[in-house]
N, C-alpha and C positions, 0 to 999 in steps of 0.2 A: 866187353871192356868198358868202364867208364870214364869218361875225360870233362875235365872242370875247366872252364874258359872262363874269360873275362872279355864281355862283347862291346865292341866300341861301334855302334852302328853312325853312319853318315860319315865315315872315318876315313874317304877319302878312296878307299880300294880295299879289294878283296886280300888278308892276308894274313897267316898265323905270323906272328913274330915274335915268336921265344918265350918263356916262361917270367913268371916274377911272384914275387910273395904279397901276398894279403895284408889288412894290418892283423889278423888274428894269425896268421901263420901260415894258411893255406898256399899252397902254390899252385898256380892255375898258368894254362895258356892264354896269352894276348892274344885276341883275336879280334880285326875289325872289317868291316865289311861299308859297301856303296848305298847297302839300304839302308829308310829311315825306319823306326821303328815302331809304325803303327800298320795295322792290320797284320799281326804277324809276318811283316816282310823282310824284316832284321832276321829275325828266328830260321825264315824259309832259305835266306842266303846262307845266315853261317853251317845250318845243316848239309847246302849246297857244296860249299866253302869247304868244309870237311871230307866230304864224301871226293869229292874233288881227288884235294891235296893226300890222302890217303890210300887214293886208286881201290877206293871200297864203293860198293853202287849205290846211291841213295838210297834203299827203302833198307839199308843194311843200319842208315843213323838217325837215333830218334833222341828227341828232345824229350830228357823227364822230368826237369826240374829248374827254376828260372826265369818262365815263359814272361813274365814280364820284368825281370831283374837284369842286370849288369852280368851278374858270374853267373854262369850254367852250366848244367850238367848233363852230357851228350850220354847215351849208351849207342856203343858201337858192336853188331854183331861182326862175329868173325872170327878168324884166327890172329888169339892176344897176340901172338911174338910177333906175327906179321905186321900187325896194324902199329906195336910198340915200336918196331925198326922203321916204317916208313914215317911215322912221328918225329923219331930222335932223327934220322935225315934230315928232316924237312927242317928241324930247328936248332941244327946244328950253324952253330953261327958264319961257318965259312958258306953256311948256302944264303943266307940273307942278301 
């Protein structure tokens, strides 16, 4: 499965938080994390960060696309419905 985020690195805590639209239309996850964002250390948490919040094991989420930009693009092995339903949990606004 793949998931497009929007990484807010030094952003205070680790934490998806909901979706929002792009200026070009795309709609990505907010996501920000404790790391700064040199030495690949932003990348290493939100990859963390995901695998986490998804109950999927790290070497199941890789970063393809992004690696030094703002939005990126995770591919998550696994089972989609599985991974889709602990997603929509996770950022359904009564869980915030």
């Amino acid at each position: 499965m793949a998931l497009w985020l929007r990484l807010t690195p030094k952003g205070g805590r680790d934490a998806l938080e909901g979706v929002e639209k792009l200026s070009d239309g795309r709609s990505v996850v907010k996501a920000r994390v404790r790391a700064a964002p040199e030495d690949g250390r932003a990348n290493a948490a939100l990859v963390e960060l995901v695998a986490k919040t998804l109950d999927t094991p790290r070497r199941a989420v890789t970063l393809v696309a992004g690696q030094t930009s703002r939005v990126k693009k995770l591919f998550i092995a696994g089972d989609a419905a599985r991974i889709e339903q602990a997603l929509a949990a996770r950022l359904a606004p009564t869980n915030r």
